[in-house]
C-alpha positions, 0 to 999 in steps of 0.5 A: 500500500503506498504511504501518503505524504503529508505537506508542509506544516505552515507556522502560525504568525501569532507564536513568536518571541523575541529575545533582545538583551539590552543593558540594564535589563533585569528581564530579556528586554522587560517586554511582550511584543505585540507585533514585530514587522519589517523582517526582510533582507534583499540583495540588489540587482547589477544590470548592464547590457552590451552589445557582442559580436554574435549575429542578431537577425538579419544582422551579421554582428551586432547582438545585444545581451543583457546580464543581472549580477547579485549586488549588495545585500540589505536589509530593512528596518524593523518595527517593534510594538509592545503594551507600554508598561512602567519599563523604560528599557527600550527607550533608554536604549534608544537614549544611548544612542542618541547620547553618543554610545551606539557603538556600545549598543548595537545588539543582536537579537533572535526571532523564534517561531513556535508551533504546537509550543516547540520552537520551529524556526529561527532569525538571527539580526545583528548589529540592531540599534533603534532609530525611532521611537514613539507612542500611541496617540492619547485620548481620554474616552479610550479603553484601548491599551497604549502601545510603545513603538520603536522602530529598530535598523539591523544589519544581518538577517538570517535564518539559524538551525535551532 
């Protein structure tokens, strides 16, 4: 009897953790987040054209070739919400680096997605420092929770084994 194969297991995109140290921090970055966007790394596209002396129609030479060459590898930023809480740990990091001291704070963090409670998958950023930080707007009928934002830049992305 032939044996069905199943197909891949999707992740579900609500079961992640971030795991960001920064100093000072009694807790991993004393925050649960909410919501964490901007995970991406591209590499540019080198495209030059020339003409060569192959045949080209009805031409004797002349035929036009274009190449595509791998370029320089970037990555975006990310985008960090959390329920704001009496912790100031994200916005002293950013301070720092306002401050003078980024070199001090650059730091690596991992991105862990989970399913069925086991981890599944993992990122790794390096070299993260904050660029931006902000809060909700206010306002005095409101029962939603205020949520801290900081947007963070990175320059490594990559997915690790776990």
């Amino acid at each position: 009897m032939a044996k069905l194969s199943r197909g891949p297991v999707f992740f579900t995109a609500s079961n992640f953790y971030l795991d960001l140290k920064l100093d000072g921090s009694s807790n991993v970055v004393d925050a649960v987040f909410l919501e964490c966007q901007g995970f991406n790394y591209s590499q540019d596209v080198i495209e030059f054209s020339e003409v060569t002396s192959g045949r080209w129609g009805k031409a004797s030479k002349g035929k036009f070739v274009q190449t595509k060459l791998p370029g320089h590898a970037k990555s975006g930023n990310l985008t960090l919400l959390r329920g704001m809480t009496s912790s100031i740990a994200l916005w002293n990091w950013f301070e720092l680096i306002q401050d003078g001291n980024w070199a001090k704070q650059r730091k690596n963090a991992l991105l862990t997605i989970y399913e069925g409670g086991k981890p599944q998958a993992r990122f790794e950023l390096t070299a993260a420092w904050p660029t931006r930080y902000k809060i909700s707007d206010v306002k005095s009928n409101s029962q939603e929770i205020e949520v801290e934002e900081v947007e963070v830049a990175y320059e490594g992305f990559k997915r690790v084994k776990i």
